[in-house]
N, C-alpha and C positions, 0 to 999 in steps of 0.2 A: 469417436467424433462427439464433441459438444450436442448435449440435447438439443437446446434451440437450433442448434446449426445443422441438424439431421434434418428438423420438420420445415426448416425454410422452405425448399419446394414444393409441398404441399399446396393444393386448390388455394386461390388466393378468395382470401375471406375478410371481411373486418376483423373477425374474434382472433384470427391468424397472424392479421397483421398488427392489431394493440397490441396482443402478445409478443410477438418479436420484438415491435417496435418497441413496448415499454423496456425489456432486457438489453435490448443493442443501445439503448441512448442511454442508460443509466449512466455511464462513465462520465458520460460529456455533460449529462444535469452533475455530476457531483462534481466534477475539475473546475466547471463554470461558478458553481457556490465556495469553491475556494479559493477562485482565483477574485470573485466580490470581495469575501470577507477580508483577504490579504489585503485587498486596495481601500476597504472601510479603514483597516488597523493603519493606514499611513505608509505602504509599500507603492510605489510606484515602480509601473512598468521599466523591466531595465536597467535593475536596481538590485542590491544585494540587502539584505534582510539577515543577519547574523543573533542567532539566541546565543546567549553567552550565558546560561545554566543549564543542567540538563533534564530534560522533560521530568516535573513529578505530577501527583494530580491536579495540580494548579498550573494551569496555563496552557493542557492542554488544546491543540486546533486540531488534530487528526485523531481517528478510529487507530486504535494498535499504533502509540509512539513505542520509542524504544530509548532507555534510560544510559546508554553505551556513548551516544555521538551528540555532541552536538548538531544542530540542525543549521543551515544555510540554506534560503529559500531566495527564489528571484523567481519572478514571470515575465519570460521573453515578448515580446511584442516586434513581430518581422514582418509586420505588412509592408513598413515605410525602407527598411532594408536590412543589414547583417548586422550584427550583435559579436563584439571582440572579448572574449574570455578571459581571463590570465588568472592562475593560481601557483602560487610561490613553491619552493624546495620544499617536500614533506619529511624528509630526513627518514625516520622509525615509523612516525605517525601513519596507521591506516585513515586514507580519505575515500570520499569518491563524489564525484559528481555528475550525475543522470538527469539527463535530458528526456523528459517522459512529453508523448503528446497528447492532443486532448481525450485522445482514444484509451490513453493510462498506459501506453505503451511505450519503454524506454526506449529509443529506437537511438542512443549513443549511452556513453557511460566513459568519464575519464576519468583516473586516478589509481592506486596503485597498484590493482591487477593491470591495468592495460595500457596507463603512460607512464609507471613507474614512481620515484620519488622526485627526478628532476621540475625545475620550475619548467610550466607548458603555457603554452596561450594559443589559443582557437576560435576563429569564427564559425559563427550557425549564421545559416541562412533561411528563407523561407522557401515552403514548395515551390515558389515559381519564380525565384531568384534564378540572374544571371549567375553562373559559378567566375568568379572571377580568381579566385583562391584554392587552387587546385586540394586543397587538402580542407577544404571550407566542408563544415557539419551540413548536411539539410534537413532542416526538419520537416515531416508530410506536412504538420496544419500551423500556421503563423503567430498560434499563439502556443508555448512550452513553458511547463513547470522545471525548474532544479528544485529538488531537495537534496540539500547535500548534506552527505554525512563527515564529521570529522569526527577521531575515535580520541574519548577522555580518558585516563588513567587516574582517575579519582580525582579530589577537591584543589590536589597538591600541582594537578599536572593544568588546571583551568587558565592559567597565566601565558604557558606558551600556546596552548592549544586558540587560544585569544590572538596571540601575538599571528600564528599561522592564517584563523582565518581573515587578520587584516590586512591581509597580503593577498584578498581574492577583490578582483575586478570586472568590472561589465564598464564595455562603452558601447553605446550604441544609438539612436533617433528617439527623442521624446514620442511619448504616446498618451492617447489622453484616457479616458476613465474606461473601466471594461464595464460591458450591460448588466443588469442584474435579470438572470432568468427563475423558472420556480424550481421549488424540491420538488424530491421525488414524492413526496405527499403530496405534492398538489393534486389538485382537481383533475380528470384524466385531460380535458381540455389546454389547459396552462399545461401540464406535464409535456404535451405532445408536441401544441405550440413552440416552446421551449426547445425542445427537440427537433424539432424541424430548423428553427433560427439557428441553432445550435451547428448543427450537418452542413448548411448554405455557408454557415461562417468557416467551417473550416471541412472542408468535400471529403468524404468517405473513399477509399483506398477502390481502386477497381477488384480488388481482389474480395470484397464482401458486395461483390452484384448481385446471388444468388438472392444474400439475405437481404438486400435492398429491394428485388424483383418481389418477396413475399409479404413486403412492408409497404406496396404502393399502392394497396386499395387505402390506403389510411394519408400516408407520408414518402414524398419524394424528394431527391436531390433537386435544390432550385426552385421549387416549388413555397406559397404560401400555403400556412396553415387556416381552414375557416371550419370551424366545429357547428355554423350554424348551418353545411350543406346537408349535414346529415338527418335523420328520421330519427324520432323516437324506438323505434324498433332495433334503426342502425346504433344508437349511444347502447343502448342496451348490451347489443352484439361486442360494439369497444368492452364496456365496461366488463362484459363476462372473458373478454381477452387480457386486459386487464387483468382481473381474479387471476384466471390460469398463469399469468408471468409471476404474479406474488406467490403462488403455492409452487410452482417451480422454483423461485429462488428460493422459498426455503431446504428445498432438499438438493440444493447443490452439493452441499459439505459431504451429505452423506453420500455420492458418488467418488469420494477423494478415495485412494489406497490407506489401508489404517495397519500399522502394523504395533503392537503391544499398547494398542489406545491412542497412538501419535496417528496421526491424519499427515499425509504426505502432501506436499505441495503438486501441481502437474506440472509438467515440464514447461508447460504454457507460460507460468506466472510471472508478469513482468514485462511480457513480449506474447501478446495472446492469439495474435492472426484469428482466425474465426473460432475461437472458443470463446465466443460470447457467453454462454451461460457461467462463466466461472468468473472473466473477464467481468461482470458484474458484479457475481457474489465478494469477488476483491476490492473493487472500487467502492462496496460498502464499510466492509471487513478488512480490508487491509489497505487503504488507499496508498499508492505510490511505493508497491512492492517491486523488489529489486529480484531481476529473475537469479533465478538458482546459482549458475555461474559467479555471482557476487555475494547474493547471501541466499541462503536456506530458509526456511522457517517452516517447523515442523510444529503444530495442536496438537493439543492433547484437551477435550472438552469434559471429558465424565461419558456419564451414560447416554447416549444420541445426543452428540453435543451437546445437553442442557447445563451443563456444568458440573462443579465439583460444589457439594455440601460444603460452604464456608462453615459450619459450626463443627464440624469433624475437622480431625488431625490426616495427615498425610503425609506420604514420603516419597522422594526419589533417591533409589540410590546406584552410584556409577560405580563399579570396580575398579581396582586403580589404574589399570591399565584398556580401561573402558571410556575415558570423556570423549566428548564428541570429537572427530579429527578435523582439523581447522588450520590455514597456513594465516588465519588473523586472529580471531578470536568467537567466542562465543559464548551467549548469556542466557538464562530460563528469567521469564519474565511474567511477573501476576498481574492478572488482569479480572476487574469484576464486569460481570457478562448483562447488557441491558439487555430491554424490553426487542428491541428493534435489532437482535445480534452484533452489536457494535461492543468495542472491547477498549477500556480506560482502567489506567492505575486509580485504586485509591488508596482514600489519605488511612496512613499507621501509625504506632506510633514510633516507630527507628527509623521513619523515611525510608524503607527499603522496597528498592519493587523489584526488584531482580537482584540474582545472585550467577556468577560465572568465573571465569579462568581471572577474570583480574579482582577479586570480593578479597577482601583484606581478612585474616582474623578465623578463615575456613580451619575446621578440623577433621580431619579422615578419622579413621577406624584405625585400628589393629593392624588390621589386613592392607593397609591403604585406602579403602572404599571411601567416597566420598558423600555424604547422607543428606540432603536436601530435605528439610523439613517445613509443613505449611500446616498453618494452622490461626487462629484469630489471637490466641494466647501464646508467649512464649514458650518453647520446651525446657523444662526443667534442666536437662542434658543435653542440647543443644543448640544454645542462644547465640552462637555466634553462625551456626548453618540453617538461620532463622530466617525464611519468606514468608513476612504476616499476611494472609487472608482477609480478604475485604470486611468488614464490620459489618455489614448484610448483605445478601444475598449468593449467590454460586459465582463461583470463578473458573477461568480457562487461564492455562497455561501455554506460554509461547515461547520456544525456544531457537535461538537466532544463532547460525551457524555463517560467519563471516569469512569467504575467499573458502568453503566446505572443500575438502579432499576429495580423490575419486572416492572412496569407499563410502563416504557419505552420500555423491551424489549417484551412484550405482546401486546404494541400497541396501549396499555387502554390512555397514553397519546401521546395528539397529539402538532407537533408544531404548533402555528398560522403563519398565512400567513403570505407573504412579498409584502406589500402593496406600493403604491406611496404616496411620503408625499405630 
């Protein structure tokens, strides 16, 4: 059981409930600041948002993009009523489109594990919609993210991959501007505030009562927030609650299973139910992570996740009948590691930020093996199985295992190390 989620019955205290409370609303302060900035950049509600490049370090909007899919974004707005979906024949093409709610929980997924290649169309509805559409989506909270993935086969294949996502649709009720709340930096005050606004907009699952029951000397469902009932003594109490949810989130990662230095995702991610402590550390770290079922994604950080030495060389190498098993596809991807554990390509100079099953120009070994080399300089001997390393500081490696086999998601396969070359 999730850390936070063991101490929720604990004596109900201020320190206990900042604490909880700053980890349980992270999700909803960070879906909230993305569902702002989407509507700053000109997306309205209801609406389809299509990138027609694929993510490099310019133009990043998310923690951990991934250089494989083009991106499709829309934000549902289901106060006023149902939202009518349609996306075209995918033919070969891996798609998929996840309906995540404010909690970061995907709580639908359609595309070609689960509706296949044919053209589909689907209503969502909001939590306290009539069903009038017996096959109609419901979402718990009325406002949902898609990020949708469609998979590219390089520079050659952008034209149809174009053509495919013009053929995705949303009809649904005009909606006017979504509020602006604070970061997670703010002030504990504005944090909590935020948080509480947050919870009333869209009502928390009765199935996290326990954790809400240890969060109500602070914060309630329905309730306003006023930071001026408290005492000098009481802010103190928050604030040292507070501390305690910051030094707990940093050692989340290191509770994951790690097997040859890869950190194993928990079976949570994606669909967290009361695994709020991790459910947080992802909504930093990996926002809008597709549970395992869809995709994988297995770290690999260096020594206590601080990273890998960008000035040293490294390697990974697969044997040839060793790559990850994958009935879509799968990619290793560099990422340079900030201040605040958040993970972004940067800029190289081949534009290259991952390497995988579809990378043109790959050479094996002798033997078959396939050699993955990182490093800030190219290798003499292997420039075309070249993943450049960030031009300062430590990098994390992520490797993305799309529609994973059993032996992947059982654990029967392992990845090999990430060695020094």
């Amino acid at each position: 059981m999730a850390q936070v989620a063991s101490q929720a019955a604990a004596p109900a205290s201020l320190r206990v409930a900042a604490r909880n409370a700053w980890i349980w609303g992270l999700p909803l302060i960070e879906n909230a600041e993305q569902r702002a900035a989407r509507f700053a950049e000109g997306l309205k509600p209801n609406s389809f948002r299509h990138d027609r490049a694929l993510v490099t370090a310019k133009g990043q909007f998310v923690t951990t993009p991934n250089n494989d899919t083009l991106y499709s974004q829309a934000w549902l707005n289901l106060e006023k009523g149902p939202v009518t979906i349609s996306v075209p024949a995918s033919g070969e093409r891996y798609y998929c489109v996840p309906l995540m709610d404010m909690y970061t929980n995907n709580f639908a997924i359609v595309g070609t594990r689960t509706s296949g290649a044919a053209a589909r169309t689907f209503t969502v509805i909001g939590p306290n919609a009539k069903r009038t559409d017996p096959l109609a989506i419901r979402a718990p909270t009325n406002s949902a993210w898609i990020l949708g993935r469609t998979l590219v086969d390089g520079d050659a294949d952008l034209p149809k991959a174009h053509a495919f996502q013009d053929g995705w649709s949303i009809k649904g009720p005009a909606a006017g501007a979504p509020r602006s709340f604070a970061k997670r930096t703010a002030p504990w005050d504005q944090y909590f505030a935020s948080v509480q606004s947050l919870m009333n907009e869209s009502p928390p699952p009765m199935t996290d009562a326990r954790m809400l029951d240890s969060m109500a000397p602070l914060i309630q469902f329905g309730k306003a927030f006023d930071s001026a009932r408290y005492s000098l003594d009481q802010v103190d109490e928050i604030k040292a609650g507070v501390a305690d949810a910051a030094s707990l989130f940093l050692q989340i990662r290191r509770t994951l299973p790690v097997r040859n230095g890869w950190s194993l995702p928990r079976d949570t991610i994606g669909n967290f139910g009361q695994d709020y402590d991790y459910r947080a550390a992802v909504a930093v770290g990996g926002l809008a992570a597709l549970p395992p079922v869809e995709a994988m994604y297995l770290r690999v950080g260096g020594p206590e996740g601080r990273g890998f030495d960008g000035a040293k060389s490294w390697k990974l190498t697969f044997a040839a009948d060793q790559l990850p098993p994958v009935d879509s596809f799968w990619s290793l991807s560099m990422y340079r590691l900030t201040s605040d554990g958040q993970l972004f390509f940067a800029d190289n100079p081949i534009d290259r930020y991952t390497i995988g099953d579809r990378t043109a120009g790959l050479k094996r070994g002798a033997d078959g093996a396939l050699d993955i080399r990182m490093s800030r300089t190219a290798p003499a001997d292997a420039n075309a199985n070249w993943l450049p390393a960030p031009a300062e500081g430590n990098f994390v490696l992520i490797l993305r295992a799309y529609l994973p086999k059993p032996a992947l998601l059982s654990g029967s396969y392992v990845l090999p190390p990430v060695q020094t070359a």
